[in-house]
N, C-alpha and C positions, 0 to 999 in steps of 0.2 A: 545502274546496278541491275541484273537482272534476278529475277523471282525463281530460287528451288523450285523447279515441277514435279513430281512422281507420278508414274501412270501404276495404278492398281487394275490386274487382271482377274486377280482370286485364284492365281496358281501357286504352285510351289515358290516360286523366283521368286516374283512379286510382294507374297507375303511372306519371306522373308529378307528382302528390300525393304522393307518397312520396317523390321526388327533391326536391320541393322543400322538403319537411317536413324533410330531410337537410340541404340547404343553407343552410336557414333557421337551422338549429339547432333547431327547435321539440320540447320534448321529447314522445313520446307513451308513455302506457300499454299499450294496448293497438292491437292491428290485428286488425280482426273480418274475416274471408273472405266473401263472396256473389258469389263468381264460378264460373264452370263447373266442373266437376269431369270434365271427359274427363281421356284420357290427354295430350293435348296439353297441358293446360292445367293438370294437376298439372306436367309437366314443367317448364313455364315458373314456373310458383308455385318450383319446388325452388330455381331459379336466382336469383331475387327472395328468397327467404329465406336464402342463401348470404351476398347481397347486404347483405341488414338486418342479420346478424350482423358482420360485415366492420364494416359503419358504426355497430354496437350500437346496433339499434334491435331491437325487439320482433320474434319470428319469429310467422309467420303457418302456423295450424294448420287447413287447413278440414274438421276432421272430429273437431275436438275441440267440444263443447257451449260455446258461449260467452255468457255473460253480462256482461250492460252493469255497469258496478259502478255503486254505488245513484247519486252525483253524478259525472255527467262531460259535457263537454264536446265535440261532435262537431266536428273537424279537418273541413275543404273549403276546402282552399287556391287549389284551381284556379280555383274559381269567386271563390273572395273575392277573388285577383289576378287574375281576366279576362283566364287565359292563352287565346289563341287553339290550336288544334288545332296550327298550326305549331310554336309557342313550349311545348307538351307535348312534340311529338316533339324540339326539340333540349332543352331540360331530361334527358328521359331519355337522350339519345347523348352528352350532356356529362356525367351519374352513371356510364357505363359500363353501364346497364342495357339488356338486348334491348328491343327494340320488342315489345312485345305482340301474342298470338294475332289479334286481332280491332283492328284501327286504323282 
């Protein structure tokens, strides 16, 4: 069987790929980080992972070494539903999630 993946960027898509991964109920193993790593951007990660605990999803570590496990399957919700940019921004304002550093 393989492992739900989600890659978290801290963009618009991404965080809300995560709102809709929530909604859907879709279970995930893992959520791999490759987004910025300023200060702005650890901040907003802290409040997204506050968030994933609340809704018991996987916290997002971007400084811990992460490996893919040997079979999984990569999550891209956004794109699979052909949300528009609009329908990302209310997906996230309807989880209670901030809008992302970078929209």
């Amino acid at each position: 069987m393989s492992a739900p993946v989600f890659i978290y960027r801290g963009d618009l898509k991404s965080l809300a790929g995560l709102a809709g991964i929530r909604n859907a109920k879709i279970p995930v193993q893992q959520i791999l980080f490759s987004g910025r790593k300023s200060v702005e951007g650890m901040a907003h990660l802290n409040t997204v992972n506050q968030w994933l605990q609340k809704n018991g999803m996987p916290k997002i570590d971007p400084f811990q070494a992460q490996a893919l496990p040997r079979h999984f399957t990569l999550l891209d919700p956004v794109n699979d539903w052909g949300w528009s940019d609009a329908e990302c921004l209310a997906a996230i304002r309807l989880s209670g999630l901030p809008t992302p550093l970078a929209t």
